[in-house]
KETISE-223469 format. One record per residue (C-alpha): residue number from 1; residue in three letters; x, y, z. Coordinates in Angstrom, 3 decimals. Example, Ala and Ser with C-alpha at 12.3 -4.5 7.8 and 13.67 -1.06 7.14 Angstrom:
! KETISE-223469
R   num   residu         xx         yy         zz
R     1      Ala     12.300     -4.500      7.800
R     2      Ser     13.670     -1.060      7.140
! end
This chain:
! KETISE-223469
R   num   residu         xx         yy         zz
R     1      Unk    -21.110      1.081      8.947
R     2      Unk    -17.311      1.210      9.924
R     3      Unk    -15.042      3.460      7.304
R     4      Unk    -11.537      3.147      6.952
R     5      Unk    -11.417      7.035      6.481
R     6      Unk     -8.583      8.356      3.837
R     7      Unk     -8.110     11.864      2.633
R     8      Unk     -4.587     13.062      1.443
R     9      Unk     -3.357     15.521     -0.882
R    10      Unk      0.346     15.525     -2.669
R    11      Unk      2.693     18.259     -1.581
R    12      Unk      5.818     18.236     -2.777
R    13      Unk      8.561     19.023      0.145
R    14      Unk     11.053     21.144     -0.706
R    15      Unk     14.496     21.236      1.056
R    16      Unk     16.048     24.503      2.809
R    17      Unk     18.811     25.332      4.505
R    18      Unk     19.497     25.261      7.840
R    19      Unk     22.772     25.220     10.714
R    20      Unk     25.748     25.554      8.674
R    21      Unk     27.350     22.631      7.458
R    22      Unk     23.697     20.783      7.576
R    23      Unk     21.097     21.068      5.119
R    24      Unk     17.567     20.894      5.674
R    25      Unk     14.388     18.823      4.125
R    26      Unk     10.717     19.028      3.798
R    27      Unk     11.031     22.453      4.184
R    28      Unk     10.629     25.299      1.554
R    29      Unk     13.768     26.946      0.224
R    30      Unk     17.352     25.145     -1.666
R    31      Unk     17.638     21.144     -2.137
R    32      Unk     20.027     19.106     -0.293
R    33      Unk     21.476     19.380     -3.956
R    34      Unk     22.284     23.050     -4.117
R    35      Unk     22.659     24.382     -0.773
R    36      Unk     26.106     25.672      0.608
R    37      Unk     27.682     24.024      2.713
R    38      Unk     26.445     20.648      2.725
R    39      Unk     28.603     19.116      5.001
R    40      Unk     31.271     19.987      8.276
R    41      Unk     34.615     19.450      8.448
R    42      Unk     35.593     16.682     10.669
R    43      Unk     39.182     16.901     11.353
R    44      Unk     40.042     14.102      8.825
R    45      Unk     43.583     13.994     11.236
R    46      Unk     42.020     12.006     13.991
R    47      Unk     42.418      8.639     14.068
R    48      Unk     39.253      6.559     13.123
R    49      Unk     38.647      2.783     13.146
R    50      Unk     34.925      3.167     11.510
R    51      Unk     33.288      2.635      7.931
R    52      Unk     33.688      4.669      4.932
R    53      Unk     31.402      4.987      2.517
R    54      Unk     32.111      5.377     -1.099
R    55      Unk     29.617      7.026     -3.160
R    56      Unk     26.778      4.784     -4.061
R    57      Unk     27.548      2.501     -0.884
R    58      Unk     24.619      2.563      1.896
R    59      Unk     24.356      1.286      5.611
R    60      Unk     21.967      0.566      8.411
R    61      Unk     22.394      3.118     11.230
R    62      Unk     21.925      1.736     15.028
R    63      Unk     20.949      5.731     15.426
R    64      Unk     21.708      9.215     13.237
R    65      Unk     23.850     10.787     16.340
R    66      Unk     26.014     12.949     14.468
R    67      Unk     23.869     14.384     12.060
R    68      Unk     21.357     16.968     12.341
R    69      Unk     17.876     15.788     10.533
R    70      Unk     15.235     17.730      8.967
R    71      Unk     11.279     17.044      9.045
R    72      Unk      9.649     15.582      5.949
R    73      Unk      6.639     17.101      5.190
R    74      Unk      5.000     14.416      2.773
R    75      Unk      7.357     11.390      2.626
R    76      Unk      4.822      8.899      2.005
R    77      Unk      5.717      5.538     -0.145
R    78      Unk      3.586      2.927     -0.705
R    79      Unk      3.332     -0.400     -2.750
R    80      Unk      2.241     -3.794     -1.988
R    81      Unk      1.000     -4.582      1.885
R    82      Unk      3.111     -2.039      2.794
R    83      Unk      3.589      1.596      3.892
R    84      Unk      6.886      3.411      4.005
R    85      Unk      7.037      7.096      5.487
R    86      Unk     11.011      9.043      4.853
R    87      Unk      9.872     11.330      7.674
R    88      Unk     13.509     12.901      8.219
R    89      Unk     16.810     13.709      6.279
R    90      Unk     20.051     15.596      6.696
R    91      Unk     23.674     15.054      5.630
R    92      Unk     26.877     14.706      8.086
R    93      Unk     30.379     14.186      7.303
R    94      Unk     30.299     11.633     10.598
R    95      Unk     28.203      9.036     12.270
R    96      Unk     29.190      8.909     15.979
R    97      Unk     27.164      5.921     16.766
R    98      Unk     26.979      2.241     16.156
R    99      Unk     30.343      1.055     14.282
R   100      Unk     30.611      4.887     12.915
R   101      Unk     30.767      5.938      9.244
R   102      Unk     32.159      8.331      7.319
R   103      Unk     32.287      9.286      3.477
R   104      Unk     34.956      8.488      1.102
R   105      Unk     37.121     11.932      0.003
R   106      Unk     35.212     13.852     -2.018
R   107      Unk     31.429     12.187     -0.984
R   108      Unk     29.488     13.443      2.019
R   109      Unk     27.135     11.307      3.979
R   110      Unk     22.780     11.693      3.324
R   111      Unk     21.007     10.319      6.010
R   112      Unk     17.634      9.574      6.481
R   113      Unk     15.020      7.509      8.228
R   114      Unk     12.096      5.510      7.379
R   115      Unk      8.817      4.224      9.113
R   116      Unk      7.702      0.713      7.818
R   117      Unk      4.169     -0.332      8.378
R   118      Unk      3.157     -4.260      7.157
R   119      Unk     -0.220     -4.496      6.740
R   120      Unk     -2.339     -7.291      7.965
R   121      Unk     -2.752    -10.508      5.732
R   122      Unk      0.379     -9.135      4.122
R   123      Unk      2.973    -11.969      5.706
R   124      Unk      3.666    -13.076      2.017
R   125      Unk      5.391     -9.223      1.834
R   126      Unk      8.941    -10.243      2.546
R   127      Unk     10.906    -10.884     -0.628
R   128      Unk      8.010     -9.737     -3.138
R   129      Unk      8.764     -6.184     -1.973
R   130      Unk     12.546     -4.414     -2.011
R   131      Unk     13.596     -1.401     -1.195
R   132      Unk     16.997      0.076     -2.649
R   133      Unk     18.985      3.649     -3.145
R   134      Unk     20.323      4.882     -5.825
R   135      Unk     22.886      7.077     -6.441
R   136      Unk     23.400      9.021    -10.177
R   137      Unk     22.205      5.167    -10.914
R   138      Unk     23.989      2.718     -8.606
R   139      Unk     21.530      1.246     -6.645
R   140      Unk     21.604     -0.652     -3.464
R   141      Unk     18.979     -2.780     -1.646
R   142      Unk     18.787     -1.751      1.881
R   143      Unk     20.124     -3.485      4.495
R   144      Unk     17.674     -4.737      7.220
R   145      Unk     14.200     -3.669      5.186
R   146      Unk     13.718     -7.230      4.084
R   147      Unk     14.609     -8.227      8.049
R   148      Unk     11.778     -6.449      9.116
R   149      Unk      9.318     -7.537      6.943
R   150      Unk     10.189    -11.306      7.473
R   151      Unk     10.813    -11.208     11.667
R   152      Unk     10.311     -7.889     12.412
R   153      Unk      6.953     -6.004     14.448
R   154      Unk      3.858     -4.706     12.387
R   155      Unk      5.656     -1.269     12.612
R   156      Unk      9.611     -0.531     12.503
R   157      Unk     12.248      2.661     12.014
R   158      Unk     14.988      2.394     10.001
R   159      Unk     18.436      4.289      9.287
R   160      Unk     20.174      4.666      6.731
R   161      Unk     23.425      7.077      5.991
R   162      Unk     24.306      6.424      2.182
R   163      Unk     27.826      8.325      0.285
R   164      Unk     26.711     10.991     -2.118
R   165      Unk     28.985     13.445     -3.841
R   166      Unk     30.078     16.380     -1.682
R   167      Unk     29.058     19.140     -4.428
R   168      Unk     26.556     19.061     -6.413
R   169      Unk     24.687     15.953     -5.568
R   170      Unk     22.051     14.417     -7.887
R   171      Unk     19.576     11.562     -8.737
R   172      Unk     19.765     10.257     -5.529
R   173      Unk     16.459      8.138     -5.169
R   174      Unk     14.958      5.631     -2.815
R   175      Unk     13.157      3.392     -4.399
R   176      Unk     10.050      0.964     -3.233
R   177      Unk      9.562     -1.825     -5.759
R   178      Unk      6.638     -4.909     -6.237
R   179      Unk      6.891     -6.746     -9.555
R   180      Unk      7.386     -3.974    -12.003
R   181      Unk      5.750     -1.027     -9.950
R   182      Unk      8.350      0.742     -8.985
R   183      Unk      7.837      4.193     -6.168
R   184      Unk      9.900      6.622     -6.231
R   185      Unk     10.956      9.404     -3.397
R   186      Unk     13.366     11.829     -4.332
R   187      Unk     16.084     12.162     -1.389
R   188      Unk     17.293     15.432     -2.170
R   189      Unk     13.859     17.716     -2.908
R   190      Unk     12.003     15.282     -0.570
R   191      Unk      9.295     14.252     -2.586
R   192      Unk      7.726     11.690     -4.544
R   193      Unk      8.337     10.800     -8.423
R   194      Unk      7.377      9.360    -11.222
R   195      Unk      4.328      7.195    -11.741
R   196      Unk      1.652      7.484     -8.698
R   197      Unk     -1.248      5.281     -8.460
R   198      Unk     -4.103      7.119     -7.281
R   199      Unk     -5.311      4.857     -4.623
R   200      Unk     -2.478      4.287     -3.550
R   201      Unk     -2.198      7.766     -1.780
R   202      Unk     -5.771      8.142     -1.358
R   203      Unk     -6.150      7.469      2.276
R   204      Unk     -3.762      9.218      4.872
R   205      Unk     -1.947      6.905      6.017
R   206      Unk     -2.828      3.276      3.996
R   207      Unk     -2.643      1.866      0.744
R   208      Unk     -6.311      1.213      0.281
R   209      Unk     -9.496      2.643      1.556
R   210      Unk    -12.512      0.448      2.176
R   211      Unk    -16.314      0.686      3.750
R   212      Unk    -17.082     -2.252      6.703
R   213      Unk    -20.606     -3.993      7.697
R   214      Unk    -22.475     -2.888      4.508
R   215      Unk    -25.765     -2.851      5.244
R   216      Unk    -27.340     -6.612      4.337
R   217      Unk    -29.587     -7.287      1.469
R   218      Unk    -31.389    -10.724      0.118
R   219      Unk    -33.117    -12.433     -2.499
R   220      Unk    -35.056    -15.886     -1.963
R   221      Unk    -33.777    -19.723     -3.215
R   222      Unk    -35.662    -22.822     -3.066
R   223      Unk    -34.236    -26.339     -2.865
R   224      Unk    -35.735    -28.388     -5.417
R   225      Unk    -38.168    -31.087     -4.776
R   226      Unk    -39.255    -28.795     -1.007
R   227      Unk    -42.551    -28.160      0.074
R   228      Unk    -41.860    -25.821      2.571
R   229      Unk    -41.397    -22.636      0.882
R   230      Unk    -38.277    -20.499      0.071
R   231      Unk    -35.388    -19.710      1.801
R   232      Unk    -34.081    -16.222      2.167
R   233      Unk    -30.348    -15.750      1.019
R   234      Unk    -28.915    -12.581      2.746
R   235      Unk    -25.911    -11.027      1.687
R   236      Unk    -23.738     -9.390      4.388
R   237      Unk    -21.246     -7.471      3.156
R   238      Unk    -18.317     -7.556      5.732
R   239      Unk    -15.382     -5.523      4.155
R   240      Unk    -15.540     -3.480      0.399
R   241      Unk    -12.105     -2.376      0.210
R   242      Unk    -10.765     -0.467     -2.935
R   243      Unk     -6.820     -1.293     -3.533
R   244      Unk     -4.062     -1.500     -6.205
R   245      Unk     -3.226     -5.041     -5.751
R   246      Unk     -5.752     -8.220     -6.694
R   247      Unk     -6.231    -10.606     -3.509
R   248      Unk     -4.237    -13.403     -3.559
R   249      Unk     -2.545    -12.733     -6.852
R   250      Unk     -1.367     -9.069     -6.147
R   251      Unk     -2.074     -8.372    -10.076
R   252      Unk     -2.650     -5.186    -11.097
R   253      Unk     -5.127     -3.354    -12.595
R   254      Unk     -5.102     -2.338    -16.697
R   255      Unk     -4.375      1.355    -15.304
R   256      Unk     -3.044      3.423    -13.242
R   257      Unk     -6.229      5.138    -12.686
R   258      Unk     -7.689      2.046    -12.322
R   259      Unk     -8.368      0.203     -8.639
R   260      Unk    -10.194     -3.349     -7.731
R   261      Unk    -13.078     -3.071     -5.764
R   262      Unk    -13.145     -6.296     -3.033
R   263      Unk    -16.388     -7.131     -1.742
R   264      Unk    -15.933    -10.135      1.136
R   265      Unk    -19.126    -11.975      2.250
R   266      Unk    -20.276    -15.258      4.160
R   267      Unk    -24.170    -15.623      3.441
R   268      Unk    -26.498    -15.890      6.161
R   269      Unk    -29.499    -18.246      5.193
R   270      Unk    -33.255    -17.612      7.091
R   271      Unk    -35.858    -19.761      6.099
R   272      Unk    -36.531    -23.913      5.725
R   273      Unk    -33.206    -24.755      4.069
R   274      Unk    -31.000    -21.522      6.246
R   275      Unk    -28.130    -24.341      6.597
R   276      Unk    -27.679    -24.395      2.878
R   277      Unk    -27.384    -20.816      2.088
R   278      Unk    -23.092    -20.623      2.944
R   279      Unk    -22.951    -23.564      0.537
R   280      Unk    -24.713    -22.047     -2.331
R   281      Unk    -22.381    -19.806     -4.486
R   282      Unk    -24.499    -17.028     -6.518
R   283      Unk    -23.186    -16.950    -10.086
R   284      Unk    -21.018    -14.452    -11.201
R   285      Unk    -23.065    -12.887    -13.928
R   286      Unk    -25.391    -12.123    -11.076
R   287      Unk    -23.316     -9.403     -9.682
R   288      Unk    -23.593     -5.902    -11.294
R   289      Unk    -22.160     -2.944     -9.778
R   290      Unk    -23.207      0.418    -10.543
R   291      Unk    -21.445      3.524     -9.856
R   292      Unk    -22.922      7.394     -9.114
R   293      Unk    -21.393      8.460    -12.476
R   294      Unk    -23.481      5.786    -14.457
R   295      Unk    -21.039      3.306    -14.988
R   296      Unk    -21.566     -0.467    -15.343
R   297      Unk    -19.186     -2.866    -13.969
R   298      Unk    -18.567     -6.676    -14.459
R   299      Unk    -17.121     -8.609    -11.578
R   300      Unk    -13.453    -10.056    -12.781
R   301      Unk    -13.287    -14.319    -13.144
R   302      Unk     -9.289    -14.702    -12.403
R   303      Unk     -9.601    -12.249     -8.845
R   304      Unk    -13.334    -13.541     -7.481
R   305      Unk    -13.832    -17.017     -5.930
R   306      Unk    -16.267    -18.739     -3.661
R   307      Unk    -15.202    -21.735     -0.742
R   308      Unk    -16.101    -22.296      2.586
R   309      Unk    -14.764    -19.202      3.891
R   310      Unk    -17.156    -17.153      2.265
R   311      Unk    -17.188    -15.460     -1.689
R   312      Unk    -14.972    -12.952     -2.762
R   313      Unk    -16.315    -10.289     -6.002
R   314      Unk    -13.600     -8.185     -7.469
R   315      Unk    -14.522     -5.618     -9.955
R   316      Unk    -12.247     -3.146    -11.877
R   317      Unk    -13.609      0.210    -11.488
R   318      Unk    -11.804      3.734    -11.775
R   319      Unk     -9.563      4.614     -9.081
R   320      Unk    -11.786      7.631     -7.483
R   321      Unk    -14.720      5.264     -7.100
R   322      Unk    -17.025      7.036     -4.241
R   323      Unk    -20.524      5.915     -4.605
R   324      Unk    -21.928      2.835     -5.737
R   325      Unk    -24.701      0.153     -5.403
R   326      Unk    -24.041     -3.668     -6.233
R   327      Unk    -26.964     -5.820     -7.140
R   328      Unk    -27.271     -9.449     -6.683
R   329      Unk    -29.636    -11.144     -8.868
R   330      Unk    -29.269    -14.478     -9.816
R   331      Unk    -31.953    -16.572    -11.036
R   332      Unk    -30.220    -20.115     -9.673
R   333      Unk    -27.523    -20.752     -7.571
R   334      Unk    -24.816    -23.609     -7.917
R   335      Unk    -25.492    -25.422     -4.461
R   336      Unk    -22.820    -28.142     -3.062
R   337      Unk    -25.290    -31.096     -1.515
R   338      Unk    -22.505    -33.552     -0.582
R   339      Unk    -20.007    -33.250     -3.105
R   340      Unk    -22.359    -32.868     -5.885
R   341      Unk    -23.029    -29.115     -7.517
R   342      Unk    -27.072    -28.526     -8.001
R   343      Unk    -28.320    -25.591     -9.610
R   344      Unk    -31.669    -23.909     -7.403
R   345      Unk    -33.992    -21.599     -8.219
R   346      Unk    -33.402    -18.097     -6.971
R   347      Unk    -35.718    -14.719     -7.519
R   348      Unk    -35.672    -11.507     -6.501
R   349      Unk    -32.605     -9.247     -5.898
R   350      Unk    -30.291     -8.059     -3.170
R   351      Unk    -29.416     -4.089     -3.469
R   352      Unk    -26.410     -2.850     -1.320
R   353      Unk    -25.564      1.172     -1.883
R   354      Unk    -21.971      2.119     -0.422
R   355      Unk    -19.789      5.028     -0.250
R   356      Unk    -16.247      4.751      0.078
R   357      Unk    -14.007      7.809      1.949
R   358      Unk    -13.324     10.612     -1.000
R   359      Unk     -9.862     11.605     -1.815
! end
């Protein structure tokens, strides 16, 4: 049984300071937002044909040559399909490279950069997913993130330099936003905010965690008016994945603490009517799931369906699901023969125990 292993725990990463005239982040000591000496004097004298940046304004970076960046220790942001990592920041009064940028008097330039991972069957990503800055409550989409999710590789770095005040920064927030969940990553203390899904930052590097190649379990069907005995329906689990986001839909749960649990199967028929078993779909009320804590779960109508690509059973279950058994038992099954749905007998019942990777 494949795992997609996922263990993480939350540390908030604190800013220090560093070379003077740069300050440092995901590292313990002062904020971007209250240590000296934020920024270097550039010689404002010499002649320069570049951007500047008024507070509030952001731009893509070809590189960060001119400022000195800081590790982030936990920059993890996650939402829909998608994984975004702030895994450096710093502030400059100059950026050398590209078209060059400066700040507008009184502003200094925070930069920072960003790893973007789309993941698979998330193409539909682009344009249901933004990603903006604020600053003391202008915000910004950035340039280029919705470029990379449409054209772009599976994976891709971005920077960013965006005008903050020179003293005494604040509220200066990236933000990664599906429909109305909004996550939040605080710029200057380098950490996240706000509301947190659990699952979402339950594995170590993905938005959901999930169990593969369950081990199979059956029941038996007959076709009505055959002689030749029953057919065995076997259930192979392929993927159970726990996530934030319904398939197809992307809905979420009623909770935050809440997750849907995905269980994606083809059936495999053995027996005197095997070619009928991937055409037969097993009632929904069949399904129960049971967790290790004793409780009961339903699968949901709106996020389950069954075609020729196999069934799909989503359940609503609490966000630090671990251990869990679902049981099949249907007593007929709604069988296409040639455009026509007949219900067949059924008996018996297929058991499946799982365990998902703990938080």
């Amino acid at each position: 049984m494949a795992v997609g292993v996922a263990a993480v725990g939350m540390t908030a990463a604190g800013c220090g300071t560093g070379t003077p005239g740069q300050a440092t982040a995901g590292v313990s000591g002062t904020s971007l937002a209250t240590s000296a000496s934020a920024t270097t004097t550039s010689g404002s004298a010499e002649p320069f044909d570049g951007e500047v940046l008024k507070r509030g304004e952001v731009a893509e970076l070809e590189d960060t040559s001119g400022a000195r960046l800081n590790p982030v220790s936990d920059g993890d942001l996650r939402n829909f399909g998608i994984s975004a990592k702030v895994f450096e920041i710093g502030t400059t009064d100059e950026i050398t490279s590209g078209r060059g940028y400066r700040p507008d008097t009184g502003n200094k330039l925070l930069v920072f950069s960003v790893k973007v991972e789309r993941h698979e069957k998330s193409s539909a990503v682009s344009g249901r997913v933004s990603a903006s800055v604020s600053v003391e409550g202008r915000q910004q989409n950035l340039p280029g993130f919705d470029e990379l999710l449409s054209y772009g590789e599976q994976d891709g770095t971005l920077h960013y330099a965006v005008g903050v005040p020179a003293q005494d920064p604040h509220d200066v927030e990236l933000q990664l936003k599906y429909s109305d969940l909004a996550q939040r990553f605080d710029l200057l203390d380098g950490r996240r905010t706000g509301d947190q899904p659990a699952v979402l930052y339950r594995s170590d590097d993905y938005p959901t965690v999930w169990v593969e190649r369950l081990t199979p379990s059956s029941f038996e069907f007959t076709r009505p008016g055959d002689d030749e005995g029953p057919t065995r329906f076997t259930i192979p689990v392929e993927r159970a994945e726990l996530t934030y986001f319904a398939p197809v839909t992307g809905n979420a749960p009623e909770a935050r603490d809440k997750a849907w649990l995905v269980l994606r199967y083809k059936a495999v028929g053995e027996g005197p009517n095997s070619g009928y078993a991937s055409q037969c779909a097993v009632p929904l009320p069949a399904y129960t799931l049971t967790d290790d804590k004793g409780g009961t779960y339903q699968p949901v109508d709106r996020h389950s369906r069954f075609d020729s690509d196999g069934a799909v059973v989503t359940f609503e279950v609490p966000a630090d699901l671990a251990t869990a058994t679902l049981r099949v038992a249907p007593t007929t099954l709604n069988c296409d023969t040639g455009g026509t749905s007949e219900p067949w007998p059924a008996s018996g019942a297929a058991e499946i125990p799982f365990t998902l990777p703990a938080s």
